[in-house]
C-alpha positions in Angstrom: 69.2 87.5 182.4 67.6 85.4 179.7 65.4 87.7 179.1 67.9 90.5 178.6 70.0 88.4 176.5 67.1 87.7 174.3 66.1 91.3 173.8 69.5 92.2 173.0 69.9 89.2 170.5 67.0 91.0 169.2 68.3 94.3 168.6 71.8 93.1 167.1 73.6 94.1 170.6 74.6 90.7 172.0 77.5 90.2 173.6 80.2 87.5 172.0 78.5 84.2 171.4 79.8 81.8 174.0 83.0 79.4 173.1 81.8 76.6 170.2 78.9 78.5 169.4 79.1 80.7 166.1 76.5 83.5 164.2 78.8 84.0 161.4 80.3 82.0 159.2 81.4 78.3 160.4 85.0 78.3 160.4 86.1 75.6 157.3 83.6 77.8 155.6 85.5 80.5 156.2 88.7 79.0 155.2 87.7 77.6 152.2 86.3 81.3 150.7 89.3 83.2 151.7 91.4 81.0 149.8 89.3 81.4 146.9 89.1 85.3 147.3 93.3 84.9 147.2 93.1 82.5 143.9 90.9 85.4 142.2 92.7 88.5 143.6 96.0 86.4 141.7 94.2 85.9 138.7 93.8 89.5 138.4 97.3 89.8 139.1 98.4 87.2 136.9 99.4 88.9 132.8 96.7 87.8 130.0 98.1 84.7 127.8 100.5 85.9 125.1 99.2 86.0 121.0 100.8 83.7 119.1 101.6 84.3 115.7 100.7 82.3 113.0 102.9 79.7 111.6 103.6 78.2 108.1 103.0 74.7 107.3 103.6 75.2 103.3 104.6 77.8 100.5 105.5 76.6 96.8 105.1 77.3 93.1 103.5 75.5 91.3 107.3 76.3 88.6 109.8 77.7 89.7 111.1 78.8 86.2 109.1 80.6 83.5 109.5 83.1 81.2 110.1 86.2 81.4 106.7 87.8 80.6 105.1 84.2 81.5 103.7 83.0 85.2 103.0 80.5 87.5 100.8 80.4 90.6 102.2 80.6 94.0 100.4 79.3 97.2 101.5 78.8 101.4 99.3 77.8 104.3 99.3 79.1 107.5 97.5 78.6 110.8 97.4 80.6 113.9 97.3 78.4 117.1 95.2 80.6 119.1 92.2 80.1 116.5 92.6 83.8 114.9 91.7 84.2 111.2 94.8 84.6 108.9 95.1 86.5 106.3 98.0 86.7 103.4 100.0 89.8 101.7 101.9 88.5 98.5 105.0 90.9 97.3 107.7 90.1 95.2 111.1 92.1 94.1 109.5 92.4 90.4 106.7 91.7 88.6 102.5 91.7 89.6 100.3 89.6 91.5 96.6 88.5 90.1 94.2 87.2 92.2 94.9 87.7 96.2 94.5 85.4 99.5 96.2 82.0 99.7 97.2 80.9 96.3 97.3 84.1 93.6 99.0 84.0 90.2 102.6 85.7 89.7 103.4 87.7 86.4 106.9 87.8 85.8 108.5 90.7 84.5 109.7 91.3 81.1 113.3 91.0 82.2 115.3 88.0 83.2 116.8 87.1 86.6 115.9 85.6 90.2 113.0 87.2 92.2 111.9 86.3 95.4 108.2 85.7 96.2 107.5 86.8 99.8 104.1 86.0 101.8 103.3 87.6 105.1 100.4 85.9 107.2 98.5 87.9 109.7 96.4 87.0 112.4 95.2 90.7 112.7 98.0 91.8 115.1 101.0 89.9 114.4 102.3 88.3 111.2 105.1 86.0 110.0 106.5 86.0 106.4 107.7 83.0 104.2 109.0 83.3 100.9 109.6 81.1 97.5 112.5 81.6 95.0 111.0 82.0 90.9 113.7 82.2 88.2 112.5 83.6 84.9 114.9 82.8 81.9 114.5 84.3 78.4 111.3 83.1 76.3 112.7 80.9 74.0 115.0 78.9 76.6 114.7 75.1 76.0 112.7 73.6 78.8 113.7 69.9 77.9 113.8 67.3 74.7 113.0 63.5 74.1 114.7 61.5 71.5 112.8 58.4 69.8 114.2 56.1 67.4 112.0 57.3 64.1 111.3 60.7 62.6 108.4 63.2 63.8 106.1 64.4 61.1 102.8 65.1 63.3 102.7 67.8 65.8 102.4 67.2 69.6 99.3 66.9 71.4 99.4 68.4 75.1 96.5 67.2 77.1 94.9 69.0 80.0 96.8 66.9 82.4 100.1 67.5 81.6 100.9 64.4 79.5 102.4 65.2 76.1 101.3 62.3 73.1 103.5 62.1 70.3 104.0 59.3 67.5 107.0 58.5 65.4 107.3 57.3 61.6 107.1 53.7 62.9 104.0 53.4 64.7 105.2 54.5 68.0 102.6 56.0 70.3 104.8 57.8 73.4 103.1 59.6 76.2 105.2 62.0 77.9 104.8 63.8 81.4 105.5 67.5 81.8 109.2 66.9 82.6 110.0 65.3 79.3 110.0 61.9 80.6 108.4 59.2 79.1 105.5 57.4 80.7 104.9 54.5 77.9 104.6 53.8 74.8 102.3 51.9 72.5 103.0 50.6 69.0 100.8 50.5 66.4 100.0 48.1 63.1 101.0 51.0 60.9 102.4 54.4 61.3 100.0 57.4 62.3 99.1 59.4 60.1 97.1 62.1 62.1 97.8 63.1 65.6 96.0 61.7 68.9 92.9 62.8 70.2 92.5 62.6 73.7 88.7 62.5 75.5 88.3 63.6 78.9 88.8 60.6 80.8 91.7 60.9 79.7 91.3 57.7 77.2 93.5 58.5 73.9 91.9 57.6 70.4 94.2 57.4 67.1 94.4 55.9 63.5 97.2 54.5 61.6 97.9 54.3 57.9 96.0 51.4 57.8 93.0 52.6 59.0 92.9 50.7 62.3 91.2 52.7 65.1 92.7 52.0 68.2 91.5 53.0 72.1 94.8 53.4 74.4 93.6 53.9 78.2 95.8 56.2 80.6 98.3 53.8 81.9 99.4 53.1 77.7 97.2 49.8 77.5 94.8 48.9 74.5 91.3 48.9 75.6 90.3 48.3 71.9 91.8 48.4 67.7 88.8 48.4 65.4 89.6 46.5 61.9 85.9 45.2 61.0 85.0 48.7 59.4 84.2 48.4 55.8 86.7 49.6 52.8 87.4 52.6 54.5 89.7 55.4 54.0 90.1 57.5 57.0 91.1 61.1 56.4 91.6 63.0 59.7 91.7 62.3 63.6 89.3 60.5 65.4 86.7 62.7 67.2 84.9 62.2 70.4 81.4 63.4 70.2 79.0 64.7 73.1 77.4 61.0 73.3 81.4 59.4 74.0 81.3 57.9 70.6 84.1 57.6 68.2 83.9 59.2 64.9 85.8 58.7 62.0 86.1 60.3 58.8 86.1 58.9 55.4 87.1 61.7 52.9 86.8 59.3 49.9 83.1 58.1 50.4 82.2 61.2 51.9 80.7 59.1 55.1 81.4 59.3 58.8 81.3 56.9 60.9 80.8 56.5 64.7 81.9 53.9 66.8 80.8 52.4 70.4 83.7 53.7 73.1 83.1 50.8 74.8 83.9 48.6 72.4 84.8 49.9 69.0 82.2 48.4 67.0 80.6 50.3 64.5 77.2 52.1 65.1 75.3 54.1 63.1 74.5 57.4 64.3 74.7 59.3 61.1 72.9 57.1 58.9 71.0 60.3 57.5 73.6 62.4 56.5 75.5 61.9 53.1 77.6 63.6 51.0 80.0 65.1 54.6 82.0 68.2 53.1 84.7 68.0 55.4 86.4 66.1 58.3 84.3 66.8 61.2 85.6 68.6 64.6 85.0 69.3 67.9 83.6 72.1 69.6 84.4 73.2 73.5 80.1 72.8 74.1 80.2 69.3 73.7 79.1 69.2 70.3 80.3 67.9 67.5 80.4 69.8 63.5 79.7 68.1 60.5 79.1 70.0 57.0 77.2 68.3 54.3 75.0 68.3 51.4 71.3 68.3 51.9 70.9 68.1 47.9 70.6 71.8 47.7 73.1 73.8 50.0 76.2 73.0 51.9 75.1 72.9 55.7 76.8 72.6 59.0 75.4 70.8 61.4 76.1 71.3 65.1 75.3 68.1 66.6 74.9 67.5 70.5 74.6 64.7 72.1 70.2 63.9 71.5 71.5 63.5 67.8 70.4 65.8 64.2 67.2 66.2 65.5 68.5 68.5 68.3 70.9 70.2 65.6 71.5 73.7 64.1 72.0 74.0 61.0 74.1 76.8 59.1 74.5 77.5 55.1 77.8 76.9 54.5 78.1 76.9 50.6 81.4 76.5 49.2 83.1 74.9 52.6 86.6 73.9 51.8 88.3 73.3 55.2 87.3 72.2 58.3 85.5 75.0 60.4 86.8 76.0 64.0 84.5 76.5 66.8 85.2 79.0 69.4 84.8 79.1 73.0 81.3 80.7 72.8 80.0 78.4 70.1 80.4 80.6 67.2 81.7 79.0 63.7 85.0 79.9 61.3 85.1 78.6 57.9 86.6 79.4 54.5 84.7 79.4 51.7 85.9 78.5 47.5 85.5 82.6 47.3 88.6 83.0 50.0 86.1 84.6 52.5 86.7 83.8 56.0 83.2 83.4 57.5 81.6 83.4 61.2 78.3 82.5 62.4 76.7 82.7 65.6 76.4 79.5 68.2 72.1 79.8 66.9 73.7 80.0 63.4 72.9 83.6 62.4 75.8 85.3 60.4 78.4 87.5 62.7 80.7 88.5 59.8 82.5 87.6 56.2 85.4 89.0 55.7 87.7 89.0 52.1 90.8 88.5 52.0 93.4 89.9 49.1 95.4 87.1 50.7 95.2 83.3 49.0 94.5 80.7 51.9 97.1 77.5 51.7 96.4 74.7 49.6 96.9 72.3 53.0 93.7 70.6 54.2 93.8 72.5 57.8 91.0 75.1 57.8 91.5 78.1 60.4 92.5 77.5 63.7 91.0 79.1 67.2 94.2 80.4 69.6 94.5 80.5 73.1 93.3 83.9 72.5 90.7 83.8 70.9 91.6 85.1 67.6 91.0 82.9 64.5 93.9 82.3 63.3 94.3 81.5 59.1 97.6 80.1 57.1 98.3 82.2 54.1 100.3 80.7 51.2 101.7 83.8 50.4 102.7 86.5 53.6 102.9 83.9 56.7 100.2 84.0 59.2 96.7 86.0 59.5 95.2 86.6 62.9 91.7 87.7 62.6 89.5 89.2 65.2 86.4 86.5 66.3 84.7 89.7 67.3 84.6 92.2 64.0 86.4 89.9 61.3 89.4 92.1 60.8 92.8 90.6 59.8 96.3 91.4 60.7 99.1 89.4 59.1 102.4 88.6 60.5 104.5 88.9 57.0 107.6 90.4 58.5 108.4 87.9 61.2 107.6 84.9 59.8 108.1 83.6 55.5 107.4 80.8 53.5 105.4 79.3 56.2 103.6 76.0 55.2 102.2 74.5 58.4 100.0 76.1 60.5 100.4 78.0 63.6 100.1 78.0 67.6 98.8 81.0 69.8 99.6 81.7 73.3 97.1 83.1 75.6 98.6 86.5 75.4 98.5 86.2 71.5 102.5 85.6 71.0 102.3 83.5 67.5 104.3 80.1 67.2 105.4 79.3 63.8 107.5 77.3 61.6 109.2 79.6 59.1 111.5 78.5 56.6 112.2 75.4 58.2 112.9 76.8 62.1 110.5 77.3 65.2 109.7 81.5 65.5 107.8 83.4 68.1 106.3 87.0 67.3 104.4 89.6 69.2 100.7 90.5 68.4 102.2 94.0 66.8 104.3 91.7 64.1 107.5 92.1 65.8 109.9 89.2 66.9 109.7 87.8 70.5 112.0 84.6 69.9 114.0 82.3 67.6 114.1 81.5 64.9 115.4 78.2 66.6 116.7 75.6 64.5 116.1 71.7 65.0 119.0 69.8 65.8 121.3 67.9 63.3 120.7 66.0 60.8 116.9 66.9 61.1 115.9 69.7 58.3 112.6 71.1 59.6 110.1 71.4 62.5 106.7 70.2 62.3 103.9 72.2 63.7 103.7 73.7 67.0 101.6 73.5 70.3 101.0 75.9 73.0 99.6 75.6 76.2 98.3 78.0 78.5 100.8 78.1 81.1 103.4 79.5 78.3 104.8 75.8 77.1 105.2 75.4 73.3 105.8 72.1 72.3 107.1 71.1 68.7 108.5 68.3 67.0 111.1 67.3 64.1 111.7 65.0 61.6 115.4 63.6 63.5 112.9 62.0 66.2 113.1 64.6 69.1 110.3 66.4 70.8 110.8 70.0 72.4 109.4 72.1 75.4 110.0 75.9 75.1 109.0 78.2 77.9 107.3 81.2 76.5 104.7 84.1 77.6 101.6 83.9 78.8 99.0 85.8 80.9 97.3 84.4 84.0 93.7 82.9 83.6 91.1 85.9 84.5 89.8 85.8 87.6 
């Protein structure tokens, strides 16, 4: 019997294992992988996990009024909680986009009214939309206005943060933020007599009819006031060279000066130049420009920060106004023979153009614009807007007359002037695009204007009230 039972075990044929004795599988074993085969048999049953959609945490513009014709930049923020990439479709009721993903640029139509600024986020297969509200009024419309206690005669200097500096008849130093509100002020020995300059910490530099130099920090307190220069006249705005120092002009002696920032002592970086032309200015490389006579020719110097010996020097005979520098380095300047010249940033001639025209008598040389052009007062027919590129002029003599300070360019090249007396905007093609606005009672005249490059155009008058316009403008390239 064993045997037989063995020989069958053998050949796979045994009979039913006895009770408590298994060959297969013990039983909790058993047990233990049906339930599991039962968990997986539901799984597969069991419907995959729903896609979420994404979901907004923010949408905004950055204003929601401009122009008509002007922009502002529009942004939202999404996230999808399953981990998908999102992705975001701008439309609008009117207008253009530039620029696409999170945050592009809106261009608002030419027309007035309310538009609606819709964003759709996608995560590839389902999307939600958020939108933002942007009214556009009519370029011109007042944005807002500060009163001060003494007349305006300077223009106002926007800087790059949004502050606006102006100062009053009696000294008064204000800085404004972008809603019109004022932030401090700061009082002076004397009245100003040139506008602020302010450096890119954000430190702002001025000089009163006195000719005190003073350093007022960002929060309106005085870091410095220099009085320990010698019998000095100063003749135009402090300028902030590529080395941080101060310089100062001194039309009378025909001297500059430069100044520690940290201090407002006097230092002596030009010690080897004599006989300076013309105020100095400031170019957008860093460098600072300063025509004078080498004992034979008028020559501008482009001076970075190592000092003259790093400079470039350009023949500038017969230099009557302070040059401009453009964006690329290249020089402007008038001449006694009422050319408007333009060298290269290595100082090699790019053009000279005549002019029929008779440049103004003020002491304000041509002017860069947020375009580009170069742009020249005339005494006689208004403005002249001349190409940095060829040298060709255009002038604006129908929309703007007897114009006597000079003017402000927007970055689509809209033209701010004072003409006869009130504020004027006109087209590139000479033909009106706003005002002319007249300053409020009892003041008699605007003083020069400022534009910035979202649209804004500031300007002041002599009643002692600052203005914000909202105008055109173009987005910045991308």
């Amino acid at each position: 019997m064993k045997k037989t039972l063995a020989f069958l075990f053998l050949l796979g044929l045994a009979a039913p294992a006895p009770a408590g004795f298994s060959l297969g599988r013990p039983a909790a074993v058993k047990k233990r992988v049906d339930k599991l085969d039962d968990k997986v048999r539901a799984a597969a049953r069991a419907p995959a996990s729903p896609d979420r959609p994404p979901v907004f945490s923010a949408s905004a513009a950055v204003s929601t009024t401009v122009a008509a014709g002007g922009y502002t930049r529009v942004s939202a923020a999404a996230a999808d909680p399953d981990g998908d990439t999102v992705t975001y479709v701008w439309t609008s009721t009117a207008g253009v986009f530039q620029g696409s993903g999170a945050a592009p640029y809106w261009l608002a139509p030419a027309v007035s009214g309310v538009y609606t600024l819709s964003c759709a986020a996608s995560d590839g297969s389902l999307s939600v939309s958020t939108s933002v509200v942007v009214t556009a009024v009519a370029p011109g419309t007042p944005k807002w206005d500060f009163s001060a206690a003494n007349p305006f005669s300077l223009p106002p200097v926007p800087a790059p943060d949004g502050t606006v500096y102006v100062s009053d008849s009696g000294g008064v130093l204000y800085a404004l933020d972008g809603a019109g509100a004022q932030k401090w002020s700061y009082t002076t020995a004397a009245a100003l007599n040139y506008p602020p300059v302010v450096s890119a910490d954000g430190m702002v530099y001025a000089v009163d009819s006195s000719d005190n130099v003073y350093a007022v920090r960002p929060d309106g307190t005085l870091k410095w006031s220099n009085t320990t220069l010698p019998a000095v006249t100063v003749d135009a705005s402090p300028v902030v060279g590529p080395d941080g120092g101060i310089y100062v002009y001194d039309g009378t002696s025909a001297a500059l000066y430069s100044l520690d920032p940290v201090t407002g002592v006097e230092v002596s970086t030009f010690t080897d130049l004599s006989g300076i032309l013309v105020a100095p200015v400031a170019g957008p490389n860093g460098s600072i420009y300063v025509a004078a006579n080498d004992g034979v020719d008028d020559v501008l110097y482009a001076v970075p920060a190592a000092g003259l010996s790093g400079s470039t020097p350009t023949i500038v005979t017969g230099i009557t106004m302070p040059p401009a520098v453009g964006a690329d380095g290249s020089v402007y300047w008038l001449d006694l023979s009422n050319n408007l010249n333009a060298a290269t940033a290595a100082g090699s001639t790019k053009w000279a153009a005549p002019f029929s025209y008779i440049p103004s008598l003020a002491d304000v040389g041509p002017l860069i614009g947020l375009d580009g052009g170069v742009y020249v007062l005339d005494s006689g027919s208004g403005v002249i807007r001349v190409s940095s590129e060829t040298g060709v002029g255009f002038a604006f003599s129908s929309s703007f007359a007897a114009v006597t300070q000079p003017a402000a360019s927007g970055r689509d090249g809209a033209v701010y002037a004072v003409s006869t007396a009130d504020l004027a905007a006109a087209r590139s093609g000479d033909t009106a695009l706003w005002g002319p606005v007249t300053a409020a009672p009892p003041a008699t005249a605007f003083n020069m204007p400022s534009a910035v490059a979202d649209g804004t155009v500031y300007a002041t008058d002599d009643n002692g009230a600052v203005y914000a316009f909202y105008s055109t403008s173009l987005p910045p390239s991308p």
